[in-house]
C-alpha positions as CSV (number, residue, x, y, z in Angstrom):
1,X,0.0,0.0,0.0
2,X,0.9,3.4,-0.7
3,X,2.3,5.9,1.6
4,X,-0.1,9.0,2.1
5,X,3.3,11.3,1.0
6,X,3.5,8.8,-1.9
7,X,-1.0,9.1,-2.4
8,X,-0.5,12.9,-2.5
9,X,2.7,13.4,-4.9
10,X,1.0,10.9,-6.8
11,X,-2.6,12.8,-7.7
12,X,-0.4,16.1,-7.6
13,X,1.4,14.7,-10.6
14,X,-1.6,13.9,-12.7
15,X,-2.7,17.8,-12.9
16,X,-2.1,21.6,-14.1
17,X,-2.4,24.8,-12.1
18,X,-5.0,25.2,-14.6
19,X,-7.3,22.0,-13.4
20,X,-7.3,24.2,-9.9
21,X,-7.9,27.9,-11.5
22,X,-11.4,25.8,-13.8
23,X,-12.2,23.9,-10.3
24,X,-12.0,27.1,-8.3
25,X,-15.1,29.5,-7.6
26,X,-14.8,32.5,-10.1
27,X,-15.5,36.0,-8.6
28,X,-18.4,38.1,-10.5
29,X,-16.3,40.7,-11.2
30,X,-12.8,38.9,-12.0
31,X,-9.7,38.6,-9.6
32,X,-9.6,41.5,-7.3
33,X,-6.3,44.0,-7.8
34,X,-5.5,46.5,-5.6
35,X,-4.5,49.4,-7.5
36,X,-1.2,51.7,-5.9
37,X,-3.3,54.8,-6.2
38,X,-5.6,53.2,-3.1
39,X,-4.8,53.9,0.9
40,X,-3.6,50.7,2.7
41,X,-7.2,51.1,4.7
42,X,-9.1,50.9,1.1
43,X,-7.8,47.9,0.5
44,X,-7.8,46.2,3.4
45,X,-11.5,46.9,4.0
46,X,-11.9,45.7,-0.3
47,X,-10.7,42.3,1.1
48,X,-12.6,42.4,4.1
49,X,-15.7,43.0,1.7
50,X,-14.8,40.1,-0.4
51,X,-14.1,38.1,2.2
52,X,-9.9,37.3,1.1
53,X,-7.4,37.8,3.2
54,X,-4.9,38.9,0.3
55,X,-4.7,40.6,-3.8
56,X,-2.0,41.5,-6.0
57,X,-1.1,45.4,-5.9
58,X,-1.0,46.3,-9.6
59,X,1.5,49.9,-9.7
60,X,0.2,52.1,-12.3
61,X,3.4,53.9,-12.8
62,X,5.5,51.0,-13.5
63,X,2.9,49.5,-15.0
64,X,3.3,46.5,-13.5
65,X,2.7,43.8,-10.3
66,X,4.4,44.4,-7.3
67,X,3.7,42.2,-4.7
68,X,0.3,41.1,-2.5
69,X,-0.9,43.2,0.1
70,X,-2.6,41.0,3.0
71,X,-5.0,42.0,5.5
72,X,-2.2,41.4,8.1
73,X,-0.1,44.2,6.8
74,X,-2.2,46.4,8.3
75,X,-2.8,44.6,11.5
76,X,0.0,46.1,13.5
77,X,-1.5,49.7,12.9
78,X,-5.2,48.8,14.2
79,X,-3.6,47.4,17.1
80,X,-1.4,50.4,17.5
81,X,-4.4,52.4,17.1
82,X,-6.1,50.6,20.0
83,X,-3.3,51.2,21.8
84,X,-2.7,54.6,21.7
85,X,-6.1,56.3,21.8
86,X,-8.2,53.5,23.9
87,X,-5.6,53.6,26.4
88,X,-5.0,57.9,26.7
89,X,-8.7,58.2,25.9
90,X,-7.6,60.6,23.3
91,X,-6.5,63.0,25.9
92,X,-3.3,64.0,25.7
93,X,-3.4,67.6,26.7
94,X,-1.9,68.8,29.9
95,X,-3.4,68.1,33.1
96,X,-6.4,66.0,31.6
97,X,-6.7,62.8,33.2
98,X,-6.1,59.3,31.5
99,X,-9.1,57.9,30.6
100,X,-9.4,53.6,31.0
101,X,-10.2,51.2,28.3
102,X,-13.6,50.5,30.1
103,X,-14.5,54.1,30.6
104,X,-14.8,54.7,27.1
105,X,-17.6,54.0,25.5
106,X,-17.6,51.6,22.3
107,X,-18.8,54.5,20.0
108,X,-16.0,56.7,21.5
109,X,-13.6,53.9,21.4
110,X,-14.7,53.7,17.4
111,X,-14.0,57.3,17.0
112,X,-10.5,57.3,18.5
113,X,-9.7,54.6,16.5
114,X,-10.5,56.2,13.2
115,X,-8.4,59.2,14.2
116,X,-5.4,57.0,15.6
117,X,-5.5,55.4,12.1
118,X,-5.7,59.0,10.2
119,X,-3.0,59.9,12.1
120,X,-0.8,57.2,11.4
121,X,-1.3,57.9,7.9
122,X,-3.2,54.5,6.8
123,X,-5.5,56.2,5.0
124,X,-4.2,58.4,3.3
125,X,-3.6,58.8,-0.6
126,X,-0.3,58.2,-1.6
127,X,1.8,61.3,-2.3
128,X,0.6,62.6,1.5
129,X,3.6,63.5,3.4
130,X,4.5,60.3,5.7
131,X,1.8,58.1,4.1
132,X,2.7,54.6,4.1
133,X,1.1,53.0,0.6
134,X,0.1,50.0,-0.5
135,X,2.8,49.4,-3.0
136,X,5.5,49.8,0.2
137,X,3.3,47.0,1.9
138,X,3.1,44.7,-1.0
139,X,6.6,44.9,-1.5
140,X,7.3,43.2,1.5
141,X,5.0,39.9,-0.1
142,X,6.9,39.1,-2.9
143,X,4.4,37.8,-6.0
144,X,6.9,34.7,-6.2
145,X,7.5,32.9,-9.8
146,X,5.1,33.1,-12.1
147,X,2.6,30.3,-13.3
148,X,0.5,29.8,-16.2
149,X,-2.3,27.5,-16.9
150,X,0.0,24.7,-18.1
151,X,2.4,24.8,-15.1
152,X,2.6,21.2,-13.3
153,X,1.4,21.1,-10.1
154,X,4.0,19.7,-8.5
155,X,5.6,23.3,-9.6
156,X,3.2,25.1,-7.9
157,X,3.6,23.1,-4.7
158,X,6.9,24.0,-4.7
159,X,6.5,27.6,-4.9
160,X,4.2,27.9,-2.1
161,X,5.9,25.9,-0.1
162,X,7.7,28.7,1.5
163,X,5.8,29.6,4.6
164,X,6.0,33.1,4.0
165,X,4.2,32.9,0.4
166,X,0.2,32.1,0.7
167,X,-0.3,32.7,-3.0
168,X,1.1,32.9,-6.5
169,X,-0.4,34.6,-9.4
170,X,-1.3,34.3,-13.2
171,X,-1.0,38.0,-14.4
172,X,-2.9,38.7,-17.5
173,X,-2.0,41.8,-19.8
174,X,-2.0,45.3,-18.1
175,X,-4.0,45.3,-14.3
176,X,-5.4,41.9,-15.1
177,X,-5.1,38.6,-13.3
178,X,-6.0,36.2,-14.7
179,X,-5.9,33.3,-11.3
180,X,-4.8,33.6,-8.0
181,X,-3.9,29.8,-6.8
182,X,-3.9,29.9,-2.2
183,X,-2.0,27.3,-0.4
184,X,-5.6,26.7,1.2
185,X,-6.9,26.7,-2.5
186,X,-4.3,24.3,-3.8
187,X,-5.2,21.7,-0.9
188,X,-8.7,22.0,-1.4
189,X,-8.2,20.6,-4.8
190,X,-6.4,18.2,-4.3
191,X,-8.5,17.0,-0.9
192,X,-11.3,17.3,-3.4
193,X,-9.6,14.5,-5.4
194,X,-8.8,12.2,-2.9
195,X,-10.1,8.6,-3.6
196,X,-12.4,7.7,-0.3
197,X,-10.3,5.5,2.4
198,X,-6.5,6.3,0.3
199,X,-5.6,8.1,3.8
200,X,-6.0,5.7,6.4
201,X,-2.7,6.5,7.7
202,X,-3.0,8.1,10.8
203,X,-0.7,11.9,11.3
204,X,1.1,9.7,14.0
205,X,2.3,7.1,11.8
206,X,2.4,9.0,8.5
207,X,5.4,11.1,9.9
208,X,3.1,14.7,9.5
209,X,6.1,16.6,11.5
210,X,2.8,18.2,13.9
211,X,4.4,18.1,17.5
212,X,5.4,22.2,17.9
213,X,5.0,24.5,20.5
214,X,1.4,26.2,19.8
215,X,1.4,30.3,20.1
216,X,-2.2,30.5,22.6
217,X,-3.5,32.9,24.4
218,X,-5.9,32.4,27.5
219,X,-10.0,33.1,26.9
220,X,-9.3,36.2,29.6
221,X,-6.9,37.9,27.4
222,X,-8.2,40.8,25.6
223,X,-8.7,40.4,22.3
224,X,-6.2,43.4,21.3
225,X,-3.4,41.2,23.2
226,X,-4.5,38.4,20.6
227,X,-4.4,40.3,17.9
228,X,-0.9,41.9,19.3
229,X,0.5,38.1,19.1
230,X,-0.9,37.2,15.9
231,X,1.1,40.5,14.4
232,X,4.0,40.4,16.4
233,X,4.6,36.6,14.9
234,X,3.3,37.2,11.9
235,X,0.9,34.3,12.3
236,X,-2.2,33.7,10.6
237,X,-4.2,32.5,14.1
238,X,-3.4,31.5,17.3
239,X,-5.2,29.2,19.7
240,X,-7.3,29.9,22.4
241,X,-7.2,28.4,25.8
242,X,-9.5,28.1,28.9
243,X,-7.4,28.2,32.5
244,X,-6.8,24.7,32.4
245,X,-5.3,24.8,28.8
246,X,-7.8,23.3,27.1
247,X,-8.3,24.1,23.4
248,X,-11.9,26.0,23.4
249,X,-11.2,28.2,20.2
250,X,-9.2,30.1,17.6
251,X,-8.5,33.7,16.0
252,X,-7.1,35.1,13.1
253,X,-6.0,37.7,11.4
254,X,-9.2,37.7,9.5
255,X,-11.0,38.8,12.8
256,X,-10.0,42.1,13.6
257,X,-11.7,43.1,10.5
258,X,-14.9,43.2,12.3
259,X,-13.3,46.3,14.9
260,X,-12.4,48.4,12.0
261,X,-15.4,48.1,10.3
262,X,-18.2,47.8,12.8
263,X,-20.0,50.5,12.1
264,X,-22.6,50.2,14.9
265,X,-20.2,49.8,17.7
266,X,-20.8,46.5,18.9
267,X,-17.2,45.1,18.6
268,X,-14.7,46.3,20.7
269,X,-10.8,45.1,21.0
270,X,-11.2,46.0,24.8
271,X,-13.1,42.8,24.6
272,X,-11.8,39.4,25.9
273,X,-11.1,37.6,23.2
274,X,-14.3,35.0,23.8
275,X,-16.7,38.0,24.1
276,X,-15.1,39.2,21.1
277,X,-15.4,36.3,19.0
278,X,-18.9,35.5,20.4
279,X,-19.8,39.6,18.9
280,X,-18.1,38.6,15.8
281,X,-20.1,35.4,14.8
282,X,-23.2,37.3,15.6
283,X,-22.1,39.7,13.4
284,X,-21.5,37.1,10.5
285,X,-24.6,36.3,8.5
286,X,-24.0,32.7,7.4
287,X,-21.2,31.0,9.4
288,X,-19.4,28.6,7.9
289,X,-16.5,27.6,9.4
290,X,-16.5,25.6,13.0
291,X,-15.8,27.5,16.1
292,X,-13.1,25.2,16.8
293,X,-10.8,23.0,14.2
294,X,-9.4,20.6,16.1
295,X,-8.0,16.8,15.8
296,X,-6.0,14.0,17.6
297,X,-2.7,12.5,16.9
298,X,-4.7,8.8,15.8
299,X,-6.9,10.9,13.4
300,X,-6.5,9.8,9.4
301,X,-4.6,11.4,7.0
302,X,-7.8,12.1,5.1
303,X,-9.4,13.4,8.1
304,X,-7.2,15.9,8.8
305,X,-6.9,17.1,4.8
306,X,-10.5,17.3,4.5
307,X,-11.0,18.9,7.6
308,X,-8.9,21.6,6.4
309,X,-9.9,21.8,2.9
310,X,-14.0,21.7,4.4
311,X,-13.4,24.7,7.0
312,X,-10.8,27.3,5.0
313,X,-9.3,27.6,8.2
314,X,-5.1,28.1,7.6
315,X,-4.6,25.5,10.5
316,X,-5.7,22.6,12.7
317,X,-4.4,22.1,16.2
318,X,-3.5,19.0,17.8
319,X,-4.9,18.1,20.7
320,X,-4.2,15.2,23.5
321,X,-6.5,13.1,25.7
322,X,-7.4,16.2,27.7
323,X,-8.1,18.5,25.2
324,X,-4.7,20.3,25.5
325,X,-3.4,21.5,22.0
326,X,0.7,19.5,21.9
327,X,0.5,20.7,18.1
328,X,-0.5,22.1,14.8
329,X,-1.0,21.6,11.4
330,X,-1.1,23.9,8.3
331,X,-1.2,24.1,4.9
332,X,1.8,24.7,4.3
333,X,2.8,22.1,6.9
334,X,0.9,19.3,4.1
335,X,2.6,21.0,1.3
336,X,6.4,20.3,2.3
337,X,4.9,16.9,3.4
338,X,3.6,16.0,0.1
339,X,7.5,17.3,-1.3
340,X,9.5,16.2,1.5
């Protein structure tokens, strides 16, 4: 019988990146691109709206791609924002007194935040004297090599096997793209071609390298200290903990989306994170991903790929007998699997 590695290289072999781009959900209006000319805000909050965490900045000037801006580049400065004005109250004039997190209310905690982000120049067109831009961000998320439809995907595997690259692109002519292909994206498909019962190895025994110290923060942690972690780590989630270290939930990146655009002031990062997430779900029309992705060390192969593939979640803990996350898997954790 087969290894998994060997199962997974195996169906890899037998396609093209185009078989993923024609067994992908097409957006109405095409492939978002950022364009330079928008603030680092604007585009965040054009992902947010489409519900990605990432798009290729398309510089009009050079007439060319320049890199992807992600949701997370922007992270540190919402944070910051929280920070600075939630803390101070906004007052910062002699011999006013500091106002605390919970004496502000949430639509005064919105408005400080707004002008914490105007001030640190997030939102403002580029040209603006100290305005950070979009195409500075993206630079830092190199596009990678570039694919076309007929590249093997065993080629594509490669290229996003680098931790730090969640995406590579299929420009088109001018601003269009033609494909963007995910590390969750390229799972998916091949998760979706997965003959039922060819994974009955278990993670254990398959040699899935899962056992790694798991970044978590405790349920009584606010939710800008979560946020603060993911950023500082440049993660995509962390785990979430009750006070006996049990795995009761997750956050991402994704999440803090809902403080910066809340218009009706329900959300607050002075939050703990559960009440935070709790006001987030509420907030989300049609949930569909699972409060908690979680599986155990004797869990299939297949279970743990579909999982993954089935949720859109970046990552799956690990957790023991008593519920305690000893590790975590990610896509990109299956990816240099599959190559290793």
């Amino acid at each position: 019988m087969s290894s998994s590695k060997d199962t997974l290289l195996e169906i890899a072999a037998q396609f093209k990146a185009g078989d993923v781009l024609d067994n992908m959900k097409k957006p109405a209006g095409g492939v978002i691109v950022i364009e330079s000319k928008m603030t680092p805000l604007e585009a965040a909050r054009l992902l947010w709206e489409n519900n990605i965490m990432g798009a290729p900045v398309y510089n009009v000037e050079a007439n060319k791609f320049v890199g992807m801006f992600d949701t997370r580049d922007i992270l540190s400065c919402i944070v910051a924002a929280h920070r600075e004005f939630i803390s101070m109250g906004g007052k910062h004039s002699s011999g006013e007194d500091t106002v605390l997190p919970h004496e502000v209310n949430m639509q005064e905690q919105h408005r400080l935040v707004e002008k914490a982000l105007q001030a640190m120049k997030i939102d403002s067109k580029p040209g603006t004297a100290g305005a950070i831009t979009v195409t500075y961000l993206a630079a830092r998320n190199p596009l990678g090599p570039e694919i076309t439809k007929d590249t093997p995907l065993v080629d594509v595997l490669k290229a996003l096997a680098d931790r730090n690259r969640h995406r590579v692109v299929l420009p088109g002519a001018g601003n269009v793209c033609n494909g963007i292909i995910s590390q969750s994206g390229l799972i998916t498909f091949i998760a979706s071609k997965l003959p039922k019962g060819s994974l009955l190895e278990s993670i254990e025994d398959a040699g899935l390298p899962y056992r790694k110290d798991v970044v978590q923060i405790n349920e009584d942690e606010k939710a800008s200290e979560a946020f603060t972690v993911i950023d500082k780590k440049r993660l995509s989630g962390i785990a979430v903990v009750d006070s006996e270290g049990k795995l009761i939930g997750n956050t991402s990146a994704r999440d803090v989306k809902f403080a910066a655009m809340d218009r009706n002031c329900q959300v607050s990062l002075d939050l703990d994170i559960i009440s935070y997430l709790a006001a987030v779900r509420q907030a989300v029309a049609e949930n569909e991903r699972s409060p908690v992705c979680k599986v155990r060390p004797e869990d299939t192969m297949e279970h743990v790929i579909k999982l993954l593939a089935k949720t859109g979640y970046h990552r799956v803990f690990v957790v023991d007998g008593n519920a305690k996350p000893v590790g975590v898997i990610s896509f990109a954790d299956i990816i240099n699997y599959i190559l290793s």
